[in-house]
N, C-alpha and C positions, 0 to 999 in steps of 0.2 A: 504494500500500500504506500503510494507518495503522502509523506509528511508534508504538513502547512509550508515548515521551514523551508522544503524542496521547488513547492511551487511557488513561494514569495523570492527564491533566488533564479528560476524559470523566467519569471517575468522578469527581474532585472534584465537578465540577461536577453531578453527580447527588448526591451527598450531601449537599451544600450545598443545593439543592432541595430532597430529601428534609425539609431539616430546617426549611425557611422554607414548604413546602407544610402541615408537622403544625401550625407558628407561627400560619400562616393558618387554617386548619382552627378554632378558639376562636377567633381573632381577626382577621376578611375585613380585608385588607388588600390595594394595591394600589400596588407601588412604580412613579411617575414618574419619567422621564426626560426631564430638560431641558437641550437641548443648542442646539448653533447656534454658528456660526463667528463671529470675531471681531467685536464691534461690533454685534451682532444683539440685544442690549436681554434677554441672560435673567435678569440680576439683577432689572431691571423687571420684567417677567415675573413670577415669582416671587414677589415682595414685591406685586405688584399683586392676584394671586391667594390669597393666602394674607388679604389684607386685607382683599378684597370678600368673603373667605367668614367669616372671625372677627368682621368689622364687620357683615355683612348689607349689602351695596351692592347696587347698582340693576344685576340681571344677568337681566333680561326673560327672555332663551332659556335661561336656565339653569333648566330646571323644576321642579327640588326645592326651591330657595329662590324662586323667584316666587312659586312656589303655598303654600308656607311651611310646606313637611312638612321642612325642615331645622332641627330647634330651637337649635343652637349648633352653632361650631365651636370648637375650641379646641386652642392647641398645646400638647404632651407631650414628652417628653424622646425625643432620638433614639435607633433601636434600636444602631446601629452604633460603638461607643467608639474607633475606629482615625478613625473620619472627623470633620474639622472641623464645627461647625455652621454653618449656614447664620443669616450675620448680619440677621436680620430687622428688629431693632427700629433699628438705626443706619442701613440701607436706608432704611426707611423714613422716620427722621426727617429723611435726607439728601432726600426726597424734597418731604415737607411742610414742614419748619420751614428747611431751608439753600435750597430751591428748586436743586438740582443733582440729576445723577444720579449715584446709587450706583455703585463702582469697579466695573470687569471684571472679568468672572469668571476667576481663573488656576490655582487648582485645585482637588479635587472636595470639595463642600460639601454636604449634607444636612439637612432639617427632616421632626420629623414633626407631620401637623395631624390629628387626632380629629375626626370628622363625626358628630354625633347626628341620626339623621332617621327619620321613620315612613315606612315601605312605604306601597303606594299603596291595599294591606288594611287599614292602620292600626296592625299590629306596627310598634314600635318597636327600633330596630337601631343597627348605630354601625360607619363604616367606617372606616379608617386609611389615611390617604393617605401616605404615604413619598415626598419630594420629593427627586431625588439630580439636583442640579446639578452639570454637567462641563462643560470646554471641548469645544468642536467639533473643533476641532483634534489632540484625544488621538484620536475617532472616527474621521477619516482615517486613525489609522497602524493600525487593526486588518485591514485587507488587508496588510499587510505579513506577518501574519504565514503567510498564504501566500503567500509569494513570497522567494525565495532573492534575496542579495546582487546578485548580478549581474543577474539580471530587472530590481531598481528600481533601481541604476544604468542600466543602459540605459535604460526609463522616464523617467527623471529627465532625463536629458542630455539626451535626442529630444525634452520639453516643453520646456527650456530653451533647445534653440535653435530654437524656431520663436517669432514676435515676439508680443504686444509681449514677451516674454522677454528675449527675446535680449540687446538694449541692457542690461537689467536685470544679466544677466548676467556681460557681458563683463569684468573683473574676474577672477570665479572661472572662466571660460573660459582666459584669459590664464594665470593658474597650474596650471590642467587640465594647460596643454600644457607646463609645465617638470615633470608624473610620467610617471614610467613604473612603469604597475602591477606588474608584474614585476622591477623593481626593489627593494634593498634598501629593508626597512619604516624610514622617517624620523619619528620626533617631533613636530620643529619643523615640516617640510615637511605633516602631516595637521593640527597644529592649525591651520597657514594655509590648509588648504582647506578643513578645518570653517569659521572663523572668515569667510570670502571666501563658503562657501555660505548659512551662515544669514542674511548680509548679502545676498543676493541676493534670499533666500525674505522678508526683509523689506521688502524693496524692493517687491515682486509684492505684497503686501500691503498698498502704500501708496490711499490714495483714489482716486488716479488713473490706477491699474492694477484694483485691487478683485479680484485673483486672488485664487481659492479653495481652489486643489487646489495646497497647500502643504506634505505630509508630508518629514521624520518632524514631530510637532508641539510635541515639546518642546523643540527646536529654538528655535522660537518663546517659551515660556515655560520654559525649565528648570528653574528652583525652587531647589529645593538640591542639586540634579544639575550645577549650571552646571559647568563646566570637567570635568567625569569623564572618564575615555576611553568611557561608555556614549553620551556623544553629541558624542565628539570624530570622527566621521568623515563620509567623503561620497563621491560618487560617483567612479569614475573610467572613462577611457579604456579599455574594456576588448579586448583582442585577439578574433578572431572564433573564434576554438581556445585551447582548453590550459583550465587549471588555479592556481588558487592554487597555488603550493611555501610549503613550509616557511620566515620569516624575510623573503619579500616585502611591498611595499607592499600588493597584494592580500588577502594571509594577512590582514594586518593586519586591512584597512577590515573583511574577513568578518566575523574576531572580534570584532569591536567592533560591527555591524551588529547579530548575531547576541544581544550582550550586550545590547543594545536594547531587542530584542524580550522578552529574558527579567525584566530587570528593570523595564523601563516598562509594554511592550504588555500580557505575558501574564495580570499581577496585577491591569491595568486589567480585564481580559476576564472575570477569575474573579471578582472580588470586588464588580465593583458592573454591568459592563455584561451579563455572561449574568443577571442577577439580575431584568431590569426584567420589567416589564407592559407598560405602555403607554409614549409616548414623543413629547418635540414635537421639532422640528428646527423650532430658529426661522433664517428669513434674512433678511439686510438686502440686496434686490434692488434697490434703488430705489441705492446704490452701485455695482451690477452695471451698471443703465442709464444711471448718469452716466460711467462709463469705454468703454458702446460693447459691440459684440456679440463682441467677444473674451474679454469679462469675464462675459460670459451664458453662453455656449459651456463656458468655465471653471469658471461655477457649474453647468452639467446635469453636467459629468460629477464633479465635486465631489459635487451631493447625488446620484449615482449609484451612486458609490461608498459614499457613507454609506447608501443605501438597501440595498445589498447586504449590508451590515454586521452587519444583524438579523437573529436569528433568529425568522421571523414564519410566521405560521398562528393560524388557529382554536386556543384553549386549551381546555385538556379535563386533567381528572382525569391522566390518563399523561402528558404534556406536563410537569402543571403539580411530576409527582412525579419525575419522571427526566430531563426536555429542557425548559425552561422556555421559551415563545414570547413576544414580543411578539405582542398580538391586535389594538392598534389603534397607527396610527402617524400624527400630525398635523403636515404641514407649514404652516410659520405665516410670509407676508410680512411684515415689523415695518414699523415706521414708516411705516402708513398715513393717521397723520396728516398726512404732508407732503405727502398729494394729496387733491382736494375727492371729497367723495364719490360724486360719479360715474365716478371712477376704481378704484372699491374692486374691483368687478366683474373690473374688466380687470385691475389688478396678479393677483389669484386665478387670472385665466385666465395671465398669464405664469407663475406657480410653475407652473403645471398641467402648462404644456407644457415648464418645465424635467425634471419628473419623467417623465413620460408613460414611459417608456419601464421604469426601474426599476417604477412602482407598476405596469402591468400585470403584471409577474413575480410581483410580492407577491401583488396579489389572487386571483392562482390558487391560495394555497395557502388561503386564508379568510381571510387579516388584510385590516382595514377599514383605509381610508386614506382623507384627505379634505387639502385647502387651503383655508386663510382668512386674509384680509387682514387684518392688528387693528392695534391699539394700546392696550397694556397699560395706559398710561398717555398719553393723551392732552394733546398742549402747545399746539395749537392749537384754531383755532375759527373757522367759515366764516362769511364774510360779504360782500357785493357791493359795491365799491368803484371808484368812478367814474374812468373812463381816457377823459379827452375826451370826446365823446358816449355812449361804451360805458361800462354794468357790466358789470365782469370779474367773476367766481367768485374771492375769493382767499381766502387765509389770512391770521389774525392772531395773534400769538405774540411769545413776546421772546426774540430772538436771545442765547444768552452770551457774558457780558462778551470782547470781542475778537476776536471772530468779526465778518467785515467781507465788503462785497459794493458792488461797483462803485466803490471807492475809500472807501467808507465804515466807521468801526471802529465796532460797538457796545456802548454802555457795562453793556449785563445788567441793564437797565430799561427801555430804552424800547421800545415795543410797535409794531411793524414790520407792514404789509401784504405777502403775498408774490403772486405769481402763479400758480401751480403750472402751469399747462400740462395739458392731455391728455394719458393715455397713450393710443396704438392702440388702435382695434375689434380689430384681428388681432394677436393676440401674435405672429405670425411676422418682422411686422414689424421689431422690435426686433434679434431675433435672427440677419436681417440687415442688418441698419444703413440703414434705408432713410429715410426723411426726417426721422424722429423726430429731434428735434435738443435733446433733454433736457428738463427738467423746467421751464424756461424759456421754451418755445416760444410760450407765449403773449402773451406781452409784444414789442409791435410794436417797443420802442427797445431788445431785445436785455438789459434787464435780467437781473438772472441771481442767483439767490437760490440755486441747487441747493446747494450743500453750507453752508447755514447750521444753525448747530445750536442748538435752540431751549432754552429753562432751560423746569424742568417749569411746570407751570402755577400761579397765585398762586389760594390755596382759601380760602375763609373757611369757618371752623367749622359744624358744623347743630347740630340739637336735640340732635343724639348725641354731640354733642364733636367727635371726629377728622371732619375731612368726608370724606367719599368721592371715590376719583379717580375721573375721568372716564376712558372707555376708547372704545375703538372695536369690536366684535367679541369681548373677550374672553369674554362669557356663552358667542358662537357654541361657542368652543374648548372651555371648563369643560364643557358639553353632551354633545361629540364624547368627551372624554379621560374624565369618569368620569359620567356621567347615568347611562348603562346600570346602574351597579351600585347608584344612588341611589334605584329604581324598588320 
């Protein structure tokens, strides 16, 4: 049965439509949604796009600007005064003039970019791109909001202890078992199972785990919520019968669960995520295959959950005035630069089959959905470098300052060869751990470069001034995410 609550937050959210549908209506607009869980490159992303399209950079498959019926782009003041701006111009110069990359995204930031282009009649038109950068992580807790206290405690605990978990765990396990949920509500005793759970969820996040499916997720990033009681709580031990009472440790964690939802989830939901169009989900997989197929396993049912998350279908008139859809939704591997390009293929075909399973749900209702490998911003560069009798396929690029491999530190100048290895012909492979032995595999002395992390690439100026970054795939994406409405 729909709650009052449900359909008093139904109707916002149709009137809120209503009013961004008449906005649209004078002025075609298309809000993007750029998400992707920690460490998946959206601030690159972003700053990479918005500057191959303001610059005019070299995006072959992007067919409004190859063929050059896009006469400018230019950015405009955002429409939304409650949300930060998305920092463009110090991204960027963090990009060309410091050679670093731009900080992580920790919470929701927005740009708007103005696209002048002529139809493919020759009318001249002008589209509004609406860019709303979020963490990934806020996207995971919108299942929560159906699902009662006690559902993701249990959830929570049953993934907790099955391994690699578990280890990660033990800690917040160990003080699991000195509550009892039924027990008087204690203070001290929930800030240390808060404090013992988020330490765990950050554990599961480390490199060497690369778990995914990490809710609730401000947890992770709190902001100026840190210490609240809206995310001072976590799961517990719960009895197979009974009931919160009144003044228990249960009561407790509910209410605080519960205030979660209403002050983080639900204002996420109404104000910027029922809001979008279209939508990328970038992933950094290539972390997923250096922890092993528990970390693969972790991310299908991660972007599983994120895929259930949208509201997707065909948009139409009625949709776009009362129930707003996502119509197209683009998952994106990141950091394809760190395999030779004959792997571009196969990483696409692992996101594929991470999805497989949500995107055929999707496509029955009409939303398009595709995967592509890229790299926003490109830091390397192929080249064939002699190993004894053999040329290997490696990469060239310069590791940052400190970043070390095989006992060696480097100083964030010197320009390093790597090996990258083969992925699998069969993504299945991966997914069960079968001989794939990382990104290293190709180097006979066991050499091992996988989690080197490269500074962006050193540009020299063009005719134009700013030079253009090099990318891998991104025209692919720009094509998929707004060409349709470019036409």
């Amino acid at each position: 049965m729909v709650s009052f609550s449900e359909l008093v937050e139904e109707a916002r959210l149709s009137a809120r439509a209503l009013l961004d549908y008449g906005e649209s209506f004078f002025n075609p607009t298309i809000r993007l949604g750029v998400t992707g869980l920690s460490r998946a490159g959206k601030t690159v992303f972003i700053t990479a796009l918005i500057h191959g399209l303001v610059r005019g950079g070299r995006l072959p498959v992007f067919e409004a600007l190859a063929s050059g019926r896009i006469a400018r782009a230019y950015l405009a003041p955002q429409p939304d005064d409650g949300v930060p701006r998305f920092a463009y111009e110090s991204h960027l110069r963090a990009l060309l003039a410091e050679r670093r990359w731009p900080s992580s995204t920790v919470d929701i930031s927005e740009l708007r970019l103005v696209i002048e282009f002529q139809r493919g009649n020759g009318a001249e038109r002008t589209l509004t791109l609406d860019i709303v950068d979020y963490p990934g992580e806020w996207l995971l807790d919108l299942p929560l909001l159906n699902k009662s206290y006690e559902e993701w405690a249990r959830e929570s605990l049953a993934l907790s202890r099955s391994e690699p978990r578990a280890h990660l765990a033990a800690a917040w396990h160990a003080h699991l078992a000195t509550l009892s949920a039924e027990g008087r509500e204690d203070e001290p005793a929930t800030l240390e199972a808060a404090r013992l759970f988020t330490e765990y969820l950050r554990a599961c996040r480390d490199d060497r785990f690369a778990m995914s499916l990490l809710p609730p997720g401000r947890f992770l990033m709190p902001g100026n919520l840190a210490g609240s009681p809206a995310l001072t709580f976590a799961p517990l031990d719960l009895p197979a019968e009974g009931h919160a009472t009144d003044g228990s440790l249960w009561a407790m964690m509910v209410r605080r669960y519960e205030a979660y939802k209403d002050i983080v989830v639900r204002p996420f939901f109404r104000d910027h995520f029922a809001r979008l169009d279209r939508q990328i989900v970038l992933v950094d997989a290539l972390a997923a295959f250096n922890a092993g197929p528990e970390a693969l396993h972790d991310l299908e049912a991660a972007l599983t959950g994120i895929l259930d998350c949208f509201r997707v279908g065909r948009s139409s008139v009625l949709s776009a005035l009362f129930r707003p859809r996502i119509d197209r939704i683009l998952f994106a591997a990141t950091k394809a630069d760190h395999l030779h390009h004959t792997s571009h293929d196969r990483l696409e075909a692992v996101l594929r089959r991470a999805v497989n399973r949500a995107v055929a749900r999707a496509e029955s209702t009409g939303a398009e959905i595709d995967v592509v490998a890229l790299a926003a911003v490109r830091a390397t560069r192929e080249a064939l470098v002699a190993r004894g009798r053999d040329k290997l396929p490696s990469l060239l690029g310069t590791p940052a300052a400190g970043e070390s491999a095989n006992g060696e530190i480097f100083d964030g100048n010197t320009e390093v060869a790597t090996f990258p290895g083969e992925l699998p012909a069969d993504a299945e492979e991966l997914f069960k751990g079968g001989a794939y032995r990382g990104l290293s595999s190709a180097a006979a002395d066991g050499t091992d470069f996988r989690f080197l992390r490269f500074r962006p690439p050193l540009l020299e100026p063009d005719a134009g001034g700013e030079p253009a970054l090099p990318h891998i795939r991104l025209d692919r994406a720009l094509q998929f995410l707004i060409g349709d409405r470019l036409q």
